[in-house]
mmCIF entry with sequence, helices, sheets and N, C-alpha, C, O atoms, coordinates in Angstrom:
data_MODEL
# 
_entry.id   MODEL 
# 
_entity.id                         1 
_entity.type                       polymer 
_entity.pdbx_number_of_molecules   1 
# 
_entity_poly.entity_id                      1 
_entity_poly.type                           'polypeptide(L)' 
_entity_poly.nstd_linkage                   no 
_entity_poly.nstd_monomer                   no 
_entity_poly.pdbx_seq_one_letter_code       
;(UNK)(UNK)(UNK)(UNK)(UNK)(UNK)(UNK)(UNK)(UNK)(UNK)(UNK)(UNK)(UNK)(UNK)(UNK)(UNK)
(UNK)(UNK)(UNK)(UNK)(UNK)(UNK)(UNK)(UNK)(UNK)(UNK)(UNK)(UNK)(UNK)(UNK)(UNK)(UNK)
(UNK)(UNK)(UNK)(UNK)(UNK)(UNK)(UNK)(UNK)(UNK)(UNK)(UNK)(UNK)(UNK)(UNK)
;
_entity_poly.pdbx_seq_one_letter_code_can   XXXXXXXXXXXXXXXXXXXXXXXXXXXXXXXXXXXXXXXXXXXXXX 
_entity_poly.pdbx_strand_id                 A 
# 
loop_
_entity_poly_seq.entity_id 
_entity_poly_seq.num 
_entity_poly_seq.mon_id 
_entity_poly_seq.hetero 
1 1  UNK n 
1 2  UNK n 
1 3  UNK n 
1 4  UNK n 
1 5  UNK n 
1 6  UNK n 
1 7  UNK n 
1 8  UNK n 
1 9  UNK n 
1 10 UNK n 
1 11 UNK n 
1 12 UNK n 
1 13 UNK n 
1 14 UNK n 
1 15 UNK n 
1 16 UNK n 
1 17 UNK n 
1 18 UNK n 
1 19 UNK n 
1 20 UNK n 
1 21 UNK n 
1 22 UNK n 
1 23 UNK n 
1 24 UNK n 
1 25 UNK n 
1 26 UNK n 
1 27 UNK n 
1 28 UNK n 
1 29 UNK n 
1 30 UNK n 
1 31 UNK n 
1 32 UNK n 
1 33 UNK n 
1 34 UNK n 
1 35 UNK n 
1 36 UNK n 
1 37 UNK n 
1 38 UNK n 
1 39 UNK n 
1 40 UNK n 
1 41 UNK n 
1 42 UNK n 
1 43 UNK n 
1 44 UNK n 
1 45 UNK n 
1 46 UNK n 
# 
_struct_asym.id          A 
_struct_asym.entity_id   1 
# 
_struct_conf.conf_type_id            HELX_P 
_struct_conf.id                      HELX_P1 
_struct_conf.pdbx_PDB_helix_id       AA1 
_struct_conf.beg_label_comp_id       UNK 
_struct_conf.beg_label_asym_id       A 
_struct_conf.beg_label_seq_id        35 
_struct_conf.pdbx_beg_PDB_ins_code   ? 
_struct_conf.end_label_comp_id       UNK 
_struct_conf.end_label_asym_id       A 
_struct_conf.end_label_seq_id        41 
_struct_conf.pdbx_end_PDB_ins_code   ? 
_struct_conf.beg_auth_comp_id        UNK 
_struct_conf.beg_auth_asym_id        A 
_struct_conf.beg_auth_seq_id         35 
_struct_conf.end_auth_comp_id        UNK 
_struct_conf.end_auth_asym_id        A 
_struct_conf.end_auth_seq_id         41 
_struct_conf.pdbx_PDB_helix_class    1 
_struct_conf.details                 ? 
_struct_conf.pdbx_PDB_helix_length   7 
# 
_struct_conf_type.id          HELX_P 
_struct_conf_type.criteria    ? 
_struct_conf_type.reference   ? 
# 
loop_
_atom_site.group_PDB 
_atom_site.id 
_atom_site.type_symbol 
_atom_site.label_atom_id 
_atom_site.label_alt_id 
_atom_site.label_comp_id 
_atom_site.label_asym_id 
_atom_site.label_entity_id 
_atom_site.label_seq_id 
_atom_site.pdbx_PDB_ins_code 
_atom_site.Cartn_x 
_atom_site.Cartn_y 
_atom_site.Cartn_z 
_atom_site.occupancy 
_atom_site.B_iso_or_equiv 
_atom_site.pdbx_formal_charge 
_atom_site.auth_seq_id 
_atom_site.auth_comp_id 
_atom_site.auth_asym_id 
_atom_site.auth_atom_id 
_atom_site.pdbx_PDB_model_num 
ATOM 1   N N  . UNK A 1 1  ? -151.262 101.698 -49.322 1.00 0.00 ? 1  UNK A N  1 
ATOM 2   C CA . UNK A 1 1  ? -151.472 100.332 -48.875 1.00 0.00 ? 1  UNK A CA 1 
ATOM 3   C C  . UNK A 1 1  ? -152.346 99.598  -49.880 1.00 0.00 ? 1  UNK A C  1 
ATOM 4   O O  . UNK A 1 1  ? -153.331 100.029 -50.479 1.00 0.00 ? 1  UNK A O  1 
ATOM 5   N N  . UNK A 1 2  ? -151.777 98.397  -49.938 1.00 0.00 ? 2  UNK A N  1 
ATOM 6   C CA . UNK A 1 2  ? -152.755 97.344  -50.868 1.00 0.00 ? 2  UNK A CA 1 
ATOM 7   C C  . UNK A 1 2  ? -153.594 96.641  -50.229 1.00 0.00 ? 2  UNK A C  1 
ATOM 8   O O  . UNK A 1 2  ? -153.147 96.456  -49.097 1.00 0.00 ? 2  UNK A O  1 
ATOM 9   N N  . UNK A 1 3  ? -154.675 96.106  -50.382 1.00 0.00 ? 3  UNK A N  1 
ATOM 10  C CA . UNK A 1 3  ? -155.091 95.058  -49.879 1.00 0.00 ? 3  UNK A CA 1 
ATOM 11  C C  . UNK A 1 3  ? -155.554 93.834  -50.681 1.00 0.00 ? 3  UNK A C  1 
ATOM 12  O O  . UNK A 1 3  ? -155.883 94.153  -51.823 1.00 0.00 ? 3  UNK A O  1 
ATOM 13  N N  . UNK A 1 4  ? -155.688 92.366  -50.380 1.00 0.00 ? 4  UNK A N  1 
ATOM 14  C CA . UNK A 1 4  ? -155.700 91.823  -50.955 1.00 0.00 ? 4  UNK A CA 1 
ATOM 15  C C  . UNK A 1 4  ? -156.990 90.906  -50.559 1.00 0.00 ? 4  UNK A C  1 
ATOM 16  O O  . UNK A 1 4  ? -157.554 91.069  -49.476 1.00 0.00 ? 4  UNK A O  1 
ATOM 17  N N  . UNK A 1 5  ? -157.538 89.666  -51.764 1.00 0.00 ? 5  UNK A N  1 
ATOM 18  C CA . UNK A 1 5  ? -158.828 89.363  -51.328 1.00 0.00 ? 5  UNK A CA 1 
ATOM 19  C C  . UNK A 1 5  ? -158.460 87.687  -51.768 1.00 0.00 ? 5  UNK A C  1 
ATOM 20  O O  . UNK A 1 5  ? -157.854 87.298  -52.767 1.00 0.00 ? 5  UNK A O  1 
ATOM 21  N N  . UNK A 1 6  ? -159.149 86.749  -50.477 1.00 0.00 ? 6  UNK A N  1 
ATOM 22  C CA . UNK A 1 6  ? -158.557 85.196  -50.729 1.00 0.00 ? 6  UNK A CA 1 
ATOM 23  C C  . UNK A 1 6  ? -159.824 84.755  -50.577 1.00 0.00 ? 6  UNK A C  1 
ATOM 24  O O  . UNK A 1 6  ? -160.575 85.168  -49.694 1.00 0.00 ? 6  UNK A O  1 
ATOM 25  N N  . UNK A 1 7  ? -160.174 83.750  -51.573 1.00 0.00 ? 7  UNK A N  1 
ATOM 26  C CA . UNK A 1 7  ? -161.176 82.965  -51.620 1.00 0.00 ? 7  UNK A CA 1 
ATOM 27  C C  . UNK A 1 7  ? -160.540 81.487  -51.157 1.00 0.00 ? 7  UNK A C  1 
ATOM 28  O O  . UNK A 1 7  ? -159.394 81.039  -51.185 1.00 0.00 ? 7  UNK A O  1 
ATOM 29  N N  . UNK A 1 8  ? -161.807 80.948  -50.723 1.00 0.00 ? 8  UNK A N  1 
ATOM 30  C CA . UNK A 1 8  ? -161.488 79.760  -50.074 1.00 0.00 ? 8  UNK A CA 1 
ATOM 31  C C  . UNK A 1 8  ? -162.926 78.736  -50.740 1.00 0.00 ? 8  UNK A C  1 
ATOM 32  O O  . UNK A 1 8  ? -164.045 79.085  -50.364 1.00 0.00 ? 8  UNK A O  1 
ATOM 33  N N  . UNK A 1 9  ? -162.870 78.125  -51.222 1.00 0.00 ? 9  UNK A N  1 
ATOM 34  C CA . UNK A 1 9  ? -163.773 76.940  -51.879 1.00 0.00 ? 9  UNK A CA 1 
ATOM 35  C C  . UNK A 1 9  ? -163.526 75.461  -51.916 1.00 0.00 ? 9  UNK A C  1 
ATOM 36  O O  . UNK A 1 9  ? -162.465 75.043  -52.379 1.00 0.00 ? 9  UNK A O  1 
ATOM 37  N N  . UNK A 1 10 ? -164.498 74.595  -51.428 1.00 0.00 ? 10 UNK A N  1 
ATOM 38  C CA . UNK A 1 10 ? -164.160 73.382  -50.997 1.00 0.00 ? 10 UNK A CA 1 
ATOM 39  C C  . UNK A 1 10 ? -164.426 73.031  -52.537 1.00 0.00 ? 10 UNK A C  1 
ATOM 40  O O  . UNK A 1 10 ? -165.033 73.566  -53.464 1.00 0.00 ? 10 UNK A O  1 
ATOM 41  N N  . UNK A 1 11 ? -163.461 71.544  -52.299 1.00 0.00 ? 11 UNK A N  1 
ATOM 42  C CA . UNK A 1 11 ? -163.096 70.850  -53.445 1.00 0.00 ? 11 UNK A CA 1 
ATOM 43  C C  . UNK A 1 11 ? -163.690 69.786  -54.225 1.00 0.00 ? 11 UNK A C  1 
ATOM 44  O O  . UNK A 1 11 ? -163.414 68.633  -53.894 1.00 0.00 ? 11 UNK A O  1 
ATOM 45  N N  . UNK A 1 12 ? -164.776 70.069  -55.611 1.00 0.00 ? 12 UNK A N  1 
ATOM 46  C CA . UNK A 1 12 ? -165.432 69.142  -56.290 1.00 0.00 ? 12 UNK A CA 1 
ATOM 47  C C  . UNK A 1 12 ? -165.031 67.579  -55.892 1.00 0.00 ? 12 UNK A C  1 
ATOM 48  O O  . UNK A 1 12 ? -166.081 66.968  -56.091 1.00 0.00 ? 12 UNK A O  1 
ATOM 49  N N  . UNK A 1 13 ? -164.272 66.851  -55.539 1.00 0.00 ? 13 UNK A N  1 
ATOM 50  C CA . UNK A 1 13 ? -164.270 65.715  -55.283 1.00 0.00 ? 13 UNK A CA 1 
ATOM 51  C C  . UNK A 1 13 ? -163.507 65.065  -53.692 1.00 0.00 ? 13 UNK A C  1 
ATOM 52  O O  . UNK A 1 13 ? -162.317 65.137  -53.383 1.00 0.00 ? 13 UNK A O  1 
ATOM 53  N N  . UNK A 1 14 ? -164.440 64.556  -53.031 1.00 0.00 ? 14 UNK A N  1 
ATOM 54  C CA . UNK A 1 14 ? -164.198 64.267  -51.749 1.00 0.00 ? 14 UNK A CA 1 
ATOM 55  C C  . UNK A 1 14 ? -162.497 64.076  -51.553 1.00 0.00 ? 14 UNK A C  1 
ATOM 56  O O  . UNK A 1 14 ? -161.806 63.686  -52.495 1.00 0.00 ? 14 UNK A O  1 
ATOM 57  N N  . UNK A 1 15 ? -162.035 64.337  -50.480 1.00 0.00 ? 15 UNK A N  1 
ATOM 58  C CA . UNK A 1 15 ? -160.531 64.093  -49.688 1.00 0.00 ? 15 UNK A CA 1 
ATOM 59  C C  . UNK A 1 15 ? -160.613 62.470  -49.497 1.00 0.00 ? 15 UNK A C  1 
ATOM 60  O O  . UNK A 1 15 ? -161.632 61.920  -49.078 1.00 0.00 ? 15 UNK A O  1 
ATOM 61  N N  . UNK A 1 16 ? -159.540 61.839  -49.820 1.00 0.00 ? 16 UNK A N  1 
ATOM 62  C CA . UNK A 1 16 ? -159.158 60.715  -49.700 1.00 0.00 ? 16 UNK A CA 1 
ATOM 63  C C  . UNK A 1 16 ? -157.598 60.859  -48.955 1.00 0.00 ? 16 UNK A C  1 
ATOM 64  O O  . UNK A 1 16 ? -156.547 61.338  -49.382 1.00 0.00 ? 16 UNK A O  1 
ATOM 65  N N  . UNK A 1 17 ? -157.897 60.321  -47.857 1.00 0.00 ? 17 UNK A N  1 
ATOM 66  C CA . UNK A 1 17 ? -156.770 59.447  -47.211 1.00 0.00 ? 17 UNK A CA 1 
ATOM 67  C C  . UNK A 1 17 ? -156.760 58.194  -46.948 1.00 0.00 ? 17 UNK A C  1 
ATOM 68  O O  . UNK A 1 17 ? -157.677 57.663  -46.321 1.00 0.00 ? 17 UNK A O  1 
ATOM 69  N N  . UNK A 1 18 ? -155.445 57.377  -47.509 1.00 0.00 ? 18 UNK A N  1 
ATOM 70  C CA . UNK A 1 18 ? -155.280 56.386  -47.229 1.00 0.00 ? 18 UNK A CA 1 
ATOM 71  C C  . UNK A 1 18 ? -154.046 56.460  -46.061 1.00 0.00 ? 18 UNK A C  1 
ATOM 72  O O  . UNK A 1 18 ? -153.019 57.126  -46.191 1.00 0.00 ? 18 UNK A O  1 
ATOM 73  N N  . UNK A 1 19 ? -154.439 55.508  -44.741 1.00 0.00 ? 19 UNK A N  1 
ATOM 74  C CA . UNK A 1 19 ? -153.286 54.651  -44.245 1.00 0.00 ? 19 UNK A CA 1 
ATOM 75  C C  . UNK A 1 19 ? -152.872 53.944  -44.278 1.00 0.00 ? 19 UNK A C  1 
ATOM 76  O O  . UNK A 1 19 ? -153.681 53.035  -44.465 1.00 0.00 ? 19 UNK A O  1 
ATOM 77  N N  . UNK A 1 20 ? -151.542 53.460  -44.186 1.00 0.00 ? 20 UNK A N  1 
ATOM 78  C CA . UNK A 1 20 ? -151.136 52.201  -44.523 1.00 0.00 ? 20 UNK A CA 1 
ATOM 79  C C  . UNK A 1 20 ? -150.005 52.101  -43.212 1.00 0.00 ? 20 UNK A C  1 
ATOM 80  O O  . UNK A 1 20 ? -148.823 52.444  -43.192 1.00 0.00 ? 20 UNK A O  1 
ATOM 81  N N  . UNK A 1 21 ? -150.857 51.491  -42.138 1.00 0.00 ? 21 UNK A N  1 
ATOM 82  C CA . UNK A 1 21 ? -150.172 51.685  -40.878 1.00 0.00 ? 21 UNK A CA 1 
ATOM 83  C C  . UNK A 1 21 ? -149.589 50.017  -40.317 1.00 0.00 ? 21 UNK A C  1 
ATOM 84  O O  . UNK A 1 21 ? -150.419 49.146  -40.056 1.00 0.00 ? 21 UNK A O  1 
ATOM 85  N N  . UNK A 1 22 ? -148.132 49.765  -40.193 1.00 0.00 ? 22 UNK A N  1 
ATOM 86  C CA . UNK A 1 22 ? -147.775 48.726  -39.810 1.00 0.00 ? 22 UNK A CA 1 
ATOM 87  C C  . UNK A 1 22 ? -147.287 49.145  -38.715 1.00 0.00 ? 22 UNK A C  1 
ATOM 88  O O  . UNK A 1 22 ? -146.441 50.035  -38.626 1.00 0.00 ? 22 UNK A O  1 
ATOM 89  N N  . UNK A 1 23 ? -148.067 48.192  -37.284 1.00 0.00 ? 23 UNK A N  1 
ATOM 90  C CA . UNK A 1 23 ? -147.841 48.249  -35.948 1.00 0.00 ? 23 UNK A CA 1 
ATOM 91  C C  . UNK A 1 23 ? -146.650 47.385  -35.266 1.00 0.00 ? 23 UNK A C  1 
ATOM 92  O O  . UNK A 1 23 ? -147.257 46.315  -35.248 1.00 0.00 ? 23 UNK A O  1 
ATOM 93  N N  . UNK A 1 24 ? -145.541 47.117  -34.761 1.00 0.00 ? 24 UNK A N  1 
ATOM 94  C CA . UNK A 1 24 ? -145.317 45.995  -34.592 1.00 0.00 ? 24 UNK A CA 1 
ATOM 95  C C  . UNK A 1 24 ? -144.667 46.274  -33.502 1.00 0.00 ? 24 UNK A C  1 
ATOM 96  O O  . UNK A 1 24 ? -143.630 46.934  -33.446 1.00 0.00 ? 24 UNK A O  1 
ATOM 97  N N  . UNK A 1 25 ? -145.548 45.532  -32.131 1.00 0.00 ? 25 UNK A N  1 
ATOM 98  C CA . UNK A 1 25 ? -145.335 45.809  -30.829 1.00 0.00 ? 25 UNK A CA 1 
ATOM 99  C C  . UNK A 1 25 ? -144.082 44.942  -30.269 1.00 0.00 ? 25 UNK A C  1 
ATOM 100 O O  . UNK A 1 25 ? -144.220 43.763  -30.598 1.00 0.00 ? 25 UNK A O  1 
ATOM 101 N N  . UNK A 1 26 ? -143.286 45.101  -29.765 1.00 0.00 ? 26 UNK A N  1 
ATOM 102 C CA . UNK A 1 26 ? -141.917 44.176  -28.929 1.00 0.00 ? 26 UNK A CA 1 
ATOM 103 C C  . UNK A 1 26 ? -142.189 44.608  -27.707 1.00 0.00 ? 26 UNK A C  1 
ATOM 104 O O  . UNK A 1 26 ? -142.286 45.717  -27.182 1.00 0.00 ? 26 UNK A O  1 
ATOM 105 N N  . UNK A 1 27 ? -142.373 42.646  -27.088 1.00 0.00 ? 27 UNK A N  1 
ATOM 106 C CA . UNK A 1 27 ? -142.536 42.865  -25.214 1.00 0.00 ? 27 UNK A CA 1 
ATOM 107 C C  . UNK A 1 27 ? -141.349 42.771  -24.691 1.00 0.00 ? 27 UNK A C  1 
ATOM 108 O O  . UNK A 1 27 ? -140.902 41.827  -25.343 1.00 0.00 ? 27 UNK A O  1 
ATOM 109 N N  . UNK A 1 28 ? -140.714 43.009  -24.140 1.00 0.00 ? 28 UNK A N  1 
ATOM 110 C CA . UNK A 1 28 ? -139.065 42.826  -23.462 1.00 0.00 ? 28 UNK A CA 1 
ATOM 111 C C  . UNK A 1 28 ? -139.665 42.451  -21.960 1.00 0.00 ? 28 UNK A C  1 
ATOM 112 O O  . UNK A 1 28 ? -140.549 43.117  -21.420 1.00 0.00 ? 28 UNK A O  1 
ATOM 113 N N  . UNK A 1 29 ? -138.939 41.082  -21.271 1.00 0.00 ? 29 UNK A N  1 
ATOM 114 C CA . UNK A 1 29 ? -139.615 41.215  -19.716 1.00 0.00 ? 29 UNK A CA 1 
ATOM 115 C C  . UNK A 1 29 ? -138.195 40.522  -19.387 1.00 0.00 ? 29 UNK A C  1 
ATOM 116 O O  . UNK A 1 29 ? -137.495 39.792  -20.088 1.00 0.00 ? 29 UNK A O  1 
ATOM 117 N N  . UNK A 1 30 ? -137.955 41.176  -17.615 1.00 0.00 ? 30 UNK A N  1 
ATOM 118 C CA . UNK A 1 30 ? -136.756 40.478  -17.117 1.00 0.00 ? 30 UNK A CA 1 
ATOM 119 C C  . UNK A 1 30 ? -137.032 39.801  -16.132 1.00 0.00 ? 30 UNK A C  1 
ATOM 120 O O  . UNK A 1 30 ? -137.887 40.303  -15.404 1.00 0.00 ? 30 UNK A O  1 
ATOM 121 N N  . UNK A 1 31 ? -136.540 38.626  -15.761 1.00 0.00 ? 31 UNK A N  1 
ATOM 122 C CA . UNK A 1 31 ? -137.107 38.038  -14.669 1.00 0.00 ? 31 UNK A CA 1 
ATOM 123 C C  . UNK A 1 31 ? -135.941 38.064  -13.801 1.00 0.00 ? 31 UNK A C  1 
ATOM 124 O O  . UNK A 1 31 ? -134.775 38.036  -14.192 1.00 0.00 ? 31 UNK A O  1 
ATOM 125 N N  . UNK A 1 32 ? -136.464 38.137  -12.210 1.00 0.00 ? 32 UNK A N  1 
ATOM 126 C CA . UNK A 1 32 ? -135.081 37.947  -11.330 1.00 0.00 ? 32 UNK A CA 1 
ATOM 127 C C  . UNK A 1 32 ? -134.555 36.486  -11.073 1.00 0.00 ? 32 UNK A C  1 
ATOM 128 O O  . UNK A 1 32 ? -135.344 35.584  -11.354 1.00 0.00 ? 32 UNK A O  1 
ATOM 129 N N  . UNK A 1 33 ? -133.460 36.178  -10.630 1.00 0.00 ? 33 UNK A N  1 
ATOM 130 C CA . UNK A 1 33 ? -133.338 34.917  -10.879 1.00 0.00 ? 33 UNK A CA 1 
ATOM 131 C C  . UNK A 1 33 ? -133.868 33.758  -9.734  1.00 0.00 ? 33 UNK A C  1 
ATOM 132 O O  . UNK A 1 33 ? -133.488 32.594  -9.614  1.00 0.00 ? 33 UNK A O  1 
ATOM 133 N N  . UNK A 1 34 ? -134.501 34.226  -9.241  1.00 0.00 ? 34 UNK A N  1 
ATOM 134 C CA . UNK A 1 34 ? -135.651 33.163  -7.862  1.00 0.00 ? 34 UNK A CA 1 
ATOM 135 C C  . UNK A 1 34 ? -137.034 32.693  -9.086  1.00 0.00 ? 34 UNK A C  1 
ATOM 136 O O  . UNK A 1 34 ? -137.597 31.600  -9.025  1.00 0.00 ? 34 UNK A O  1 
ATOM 137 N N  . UNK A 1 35 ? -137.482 34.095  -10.446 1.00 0.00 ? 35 UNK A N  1 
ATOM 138 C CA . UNK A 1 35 ? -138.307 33.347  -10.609 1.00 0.00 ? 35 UNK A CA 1 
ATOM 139 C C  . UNK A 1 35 ? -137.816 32.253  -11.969 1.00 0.00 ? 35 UNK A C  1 
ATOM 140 O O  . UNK A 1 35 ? -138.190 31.152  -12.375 1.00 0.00 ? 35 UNK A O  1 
ATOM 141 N N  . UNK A 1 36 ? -136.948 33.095  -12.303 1.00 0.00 ? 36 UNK A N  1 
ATOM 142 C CA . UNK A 1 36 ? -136.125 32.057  -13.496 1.00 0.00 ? 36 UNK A CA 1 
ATOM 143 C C  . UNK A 1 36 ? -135.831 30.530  -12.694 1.00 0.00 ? 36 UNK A C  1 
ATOM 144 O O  . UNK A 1 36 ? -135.932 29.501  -13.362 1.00 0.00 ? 36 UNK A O  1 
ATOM 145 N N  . UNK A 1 37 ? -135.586 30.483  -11.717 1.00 0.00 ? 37 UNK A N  1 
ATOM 146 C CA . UNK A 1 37 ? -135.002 29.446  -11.507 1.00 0.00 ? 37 UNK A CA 1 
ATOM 147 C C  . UNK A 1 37 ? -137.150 28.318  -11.007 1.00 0.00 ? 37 UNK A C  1 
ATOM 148 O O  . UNK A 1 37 ? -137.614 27.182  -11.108 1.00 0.00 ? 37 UNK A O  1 
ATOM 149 N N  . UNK A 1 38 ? -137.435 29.185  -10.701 1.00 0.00 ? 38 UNK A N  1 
ATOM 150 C CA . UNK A 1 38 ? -139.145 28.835  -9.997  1.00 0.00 ? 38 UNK A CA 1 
ATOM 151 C C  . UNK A 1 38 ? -139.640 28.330  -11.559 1.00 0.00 ? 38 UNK A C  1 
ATOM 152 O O  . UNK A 1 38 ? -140.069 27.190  -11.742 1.00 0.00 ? 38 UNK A O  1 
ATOM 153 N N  . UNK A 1 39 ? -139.545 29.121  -12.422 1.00 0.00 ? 39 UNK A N  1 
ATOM 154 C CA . UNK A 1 39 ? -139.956 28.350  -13.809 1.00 0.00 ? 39 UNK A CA 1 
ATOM 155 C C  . UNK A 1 39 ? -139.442 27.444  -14.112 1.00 0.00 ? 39 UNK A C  1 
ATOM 156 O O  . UNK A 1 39 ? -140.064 26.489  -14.578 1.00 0.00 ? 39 UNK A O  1 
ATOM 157 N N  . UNK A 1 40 ? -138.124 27.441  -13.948 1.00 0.00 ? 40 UNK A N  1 
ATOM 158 C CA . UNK A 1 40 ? -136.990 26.413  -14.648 1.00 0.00 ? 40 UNK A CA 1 
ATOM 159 C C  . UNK A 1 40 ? -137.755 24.943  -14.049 1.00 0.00 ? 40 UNK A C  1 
ATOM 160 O O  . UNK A 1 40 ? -138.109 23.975  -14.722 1.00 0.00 ? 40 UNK A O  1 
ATOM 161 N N  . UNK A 1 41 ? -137.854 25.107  -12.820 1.00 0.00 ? 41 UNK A N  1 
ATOM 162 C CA . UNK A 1 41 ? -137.827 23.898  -11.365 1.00 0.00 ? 41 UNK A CA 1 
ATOM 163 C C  . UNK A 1 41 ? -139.559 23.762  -12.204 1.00 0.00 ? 41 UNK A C  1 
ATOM 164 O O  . UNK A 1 41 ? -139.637 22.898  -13.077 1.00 0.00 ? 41 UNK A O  1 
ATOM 165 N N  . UNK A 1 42 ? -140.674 24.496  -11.944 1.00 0.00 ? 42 UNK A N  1 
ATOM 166 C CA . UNK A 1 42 ? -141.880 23.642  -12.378 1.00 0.00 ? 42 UNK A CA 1 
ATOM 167 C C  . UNK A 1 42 ? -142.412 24.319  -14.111 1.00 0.00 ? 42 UNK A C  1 
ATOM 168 O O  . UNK A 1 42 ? -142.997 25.366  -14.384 1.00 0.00 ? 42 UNK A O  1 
ATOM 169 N N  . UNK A 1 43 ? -142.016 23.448  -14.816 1.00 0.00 ? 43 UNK A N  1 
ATOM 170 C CA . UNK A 1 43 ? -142.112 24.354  -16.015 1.00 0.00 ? 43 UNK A CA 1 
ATOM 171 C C  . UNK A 1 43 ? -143.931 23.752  -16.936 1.00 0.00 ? 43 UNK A C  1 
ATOM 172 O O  . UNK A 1 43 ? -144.261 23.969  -18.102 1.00 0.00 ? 43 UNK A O  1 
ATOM 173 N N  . UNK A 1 44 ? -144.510 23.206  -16.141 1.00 0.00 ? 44 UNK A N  1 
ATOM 174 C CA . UNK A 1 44 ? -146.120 23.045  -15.769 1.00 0.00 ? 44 UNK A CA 1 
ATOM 175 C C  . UNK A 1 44 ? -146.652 24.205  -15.657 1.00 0.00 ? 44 UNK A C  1 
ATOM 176 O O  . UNK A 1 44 ? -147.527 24.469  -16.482 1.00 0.00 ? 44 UNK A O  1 
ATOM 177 N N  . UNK A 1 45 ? -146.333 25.153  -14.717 1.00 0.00 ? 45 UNK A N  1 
ATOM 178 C CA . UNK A 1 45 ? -146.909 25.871  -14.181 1.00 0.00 ? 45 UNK A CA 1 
ATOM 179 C C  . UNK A 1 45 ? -147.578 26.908  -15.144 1.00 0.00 ? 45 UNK A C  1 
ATOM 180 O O  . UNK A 1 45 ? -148.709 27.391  -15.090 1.00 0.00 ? 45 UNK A O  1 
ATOM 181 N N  . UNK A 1 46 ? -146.690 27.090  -15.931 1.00 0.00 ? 46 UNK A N  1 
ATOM 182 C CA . UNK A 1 46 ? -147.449 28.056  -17.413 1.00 0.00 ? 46 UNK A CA 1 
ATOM 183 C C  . UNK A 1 46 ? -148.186 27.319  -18.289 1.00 0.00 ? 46 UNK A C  1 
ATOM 184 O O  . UNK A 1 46 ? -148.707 27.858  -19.265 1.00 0.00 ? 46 UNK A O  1 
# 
């Protein structure tokens, strides 16, 4: 049998991560048609 020997040593110059994170949220909403028509009729209300 062999055995073997692993060194492990942290690295002279700091870890850099960059993110480059683009979010881009979509609301989808359905309305039933009592309130579609309730908006339509007072469109103030918003």
């Amino acid at each position: 049998m062999s055995s073997g020997c692993v060194n492990v040593s942290a690295p002279d110059k700091p870890i850099e991560i960059n993110l480059n994170i683009n979010v881009k949220q979509e609301v989808v909403y359905r309305l039933d048609g009592e309130a579609k028509s309730t908006i339509k009729a007072n469109p103030g209300i918003f």
